[in-house]
VEXDREN-2710 file (C-alpha; in Angstrom, 1 decimal):
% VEXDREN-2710
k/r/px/py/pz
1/UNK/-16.9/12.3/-9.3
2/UNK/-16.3/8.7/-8.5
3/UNK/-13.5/6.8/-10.2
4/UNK/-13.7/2.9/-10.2
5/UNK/-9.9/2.1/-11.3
6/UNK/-10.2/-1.6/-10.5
7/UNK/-11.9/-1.8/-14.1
8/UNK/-9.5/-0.2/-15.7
9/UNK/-6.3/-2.5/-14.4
10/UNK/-5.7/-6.0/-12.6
11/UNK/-5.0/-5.7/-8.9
12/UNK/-1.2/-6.4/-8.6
13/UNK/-0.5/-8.7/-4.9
14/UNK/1.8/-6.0/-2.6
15/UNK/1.5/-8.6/0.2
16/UNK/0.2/-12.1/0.7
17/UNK/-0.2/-12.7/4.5
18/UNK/-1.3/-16.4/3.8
19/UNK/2.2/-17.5/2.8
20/UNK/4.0/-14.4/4.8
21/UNK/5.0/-12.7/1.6
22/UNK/6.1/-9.6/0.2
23/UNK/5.6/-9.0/-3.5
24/UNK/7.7/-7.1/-5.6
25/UNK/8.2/-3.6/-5.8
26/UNK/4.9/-2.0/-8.1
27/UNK/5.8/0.7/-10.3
28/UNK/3.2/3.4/-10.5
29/UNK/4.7/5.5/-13.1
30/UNK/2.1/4.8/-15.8
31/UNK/-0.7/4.9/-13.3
32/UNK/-3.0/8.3/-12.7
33/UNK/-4.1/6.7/-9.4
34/UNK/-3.8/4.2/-7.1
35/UNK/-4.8/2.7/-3.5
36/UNK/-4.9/-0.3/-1.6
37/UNK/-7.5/-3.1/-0.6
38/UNK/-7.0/-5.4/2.7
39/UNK/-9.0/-8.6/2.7
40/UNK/-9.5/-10.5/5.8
41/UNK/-8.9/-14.1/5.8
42/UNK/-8.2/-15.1/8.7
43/UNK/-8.9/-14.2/12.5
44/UNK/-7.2/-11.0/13.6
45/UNK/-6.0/-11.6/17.2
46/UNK/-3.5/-8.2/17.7
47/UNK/-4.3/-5.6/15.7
48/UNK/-2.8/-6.4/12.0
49/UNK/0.1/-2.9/11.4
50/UNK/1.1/-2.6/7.6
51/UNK/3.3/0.7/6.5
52/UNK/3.8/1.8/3.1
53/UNK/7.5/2.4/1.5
54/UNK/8.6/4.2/-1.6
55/UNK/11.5/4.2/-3.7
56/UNK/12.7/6.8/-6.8
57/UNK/14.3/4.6/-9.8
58/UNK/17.7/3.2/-9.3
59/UNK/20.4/5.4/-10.4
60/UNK/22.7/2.4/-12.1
61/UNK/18.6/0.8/-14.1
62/UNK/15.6/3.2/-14.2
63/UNK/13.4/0.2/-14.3
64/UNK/14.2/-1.0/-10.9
65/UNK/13.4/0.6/-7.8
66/UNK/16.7/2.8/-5.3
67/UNK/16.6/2.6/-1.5
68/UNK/13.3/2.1/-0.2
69/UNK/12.1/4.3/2.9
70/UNK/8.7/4.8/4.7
71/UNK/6.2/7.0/3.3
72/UNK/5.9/9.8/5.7
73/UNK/1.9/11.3/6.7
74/UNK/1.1/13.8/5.4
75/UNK/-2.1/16.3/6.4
76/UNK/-2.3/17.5/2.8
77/UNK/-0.3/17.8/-0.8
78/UNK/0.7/21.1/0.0
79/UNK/3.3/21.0/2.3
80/UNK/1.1/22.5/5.3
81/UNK/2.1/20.9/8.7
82/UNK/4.6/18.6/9.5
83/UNK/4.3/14.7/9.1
84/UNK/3.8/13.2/12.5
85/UNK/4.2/9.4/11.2
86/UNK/5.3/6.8/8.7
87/UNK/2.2/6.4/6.7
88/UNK/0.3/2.8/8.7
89/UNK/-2.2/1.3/7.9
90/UNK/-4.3/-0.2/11.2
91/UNK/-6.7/-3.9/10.6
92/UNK/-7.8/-3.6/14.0
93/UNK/-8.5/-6.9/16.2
94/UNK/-11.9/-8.9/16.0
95/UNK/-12.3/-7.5/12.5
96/UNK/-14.5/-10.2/11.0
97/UNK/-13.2/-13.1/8.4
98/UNK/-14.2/-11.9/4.8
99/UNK/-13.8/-8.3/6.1
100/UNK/-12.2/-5.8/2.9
101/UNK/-11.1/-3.1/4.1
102/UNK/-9.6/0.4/1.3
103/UNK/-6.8/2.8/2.2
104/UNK/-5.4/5.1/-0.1
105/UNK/-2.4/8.0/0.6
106/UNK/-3.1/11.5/-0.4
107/UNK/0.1/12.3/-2.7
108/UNK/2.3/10.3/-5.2
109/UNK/5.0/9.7/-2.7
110/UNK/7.7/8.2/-5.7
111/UNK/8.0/5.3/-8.5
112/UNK/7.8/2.5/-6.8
113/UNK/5.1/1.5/-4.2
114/UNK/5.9/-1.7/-1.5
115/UNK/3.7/-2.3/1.6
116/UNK/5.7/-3.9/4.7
117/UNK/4.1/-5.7/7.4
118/UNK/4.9/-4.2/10.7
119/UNK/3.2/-6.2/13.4
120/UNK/0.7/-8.1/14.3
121/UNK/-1.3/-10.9/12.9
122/UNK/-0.5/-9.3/9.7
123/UNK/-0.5/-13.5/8.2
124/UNK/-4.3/-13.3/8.1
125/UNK/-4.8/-10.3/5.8
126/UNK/-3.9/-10.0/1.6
127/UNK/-3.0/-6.7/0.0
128/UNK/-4.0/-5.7/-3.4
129/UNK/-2.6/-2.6/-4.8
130/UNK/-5.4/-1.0/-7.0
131/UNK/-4.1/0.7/-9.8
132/UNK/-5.8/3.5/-12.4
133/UNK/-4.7/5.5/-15.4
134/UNK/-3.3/5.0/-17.8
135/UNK/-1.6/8.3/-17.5
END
């Protein structure tokens, strides 16, 4: 079964390479779903390295995110094997202008969703976090 969720909710911005920022925190709570698109728009010289963070409420205001910390990788929502990584996601060099490009993680890792640019030309591509649900 296929499940379009970007007509159920406006894309929120988790990272605007064109002016080299990071958006706020998105709280996926209320959300049965979610993943992330990567649009191209500009020339990809180094490989373009993005890694997703999560964060449980704040103790002292539930409606703010805690400490953030990478999302580990995980094989499966089980539990079976033992996460090797921080969850990245690769834009590889040479990937043409105009390019859009979908990752999603296999578990709900906690409240509150950030992606972080790690390295490369990481200025050329925007991140839209695709959200589902309603739960």
């Amino acid at each position: 079964m296929n499940i379009n969720v970007a007509t159920q909710n406006s894309g929120l911005v988790a990272y605007s390479g064109a002016v080299a920022a990071i958006s706020p925190p998105i709280d996926i709570r209320q959300h049965n779903n979610f993943g992330f698109t990567f649009q191209v728009a500009a020339a990809i010289v180094a490989d373009a390295i993005f890694e997703v963070q999560a964060a449980p409420p704040s103790d002292a205001n539930p409606c703010l995110p805690g400490t953030f910390v990478p999302v580990p990788e995980v094989p499966n929502c089980t539990g079976l094997g033992v996460p090797a990584a921080n969850s990245r996601i690769t834009i590889p060099a040479d990937t043409p202008i105009g390019s859009i490009c979908t990752a999603t993680l296999p578990c709900r890792p906690d409240a509150f969703l950030k992606v972080i640019p790690v390295s490369g030309t990481t200025a050329s591509v925007a991140v839209v976090a695709v959200l589902g649900g309603p739960r």
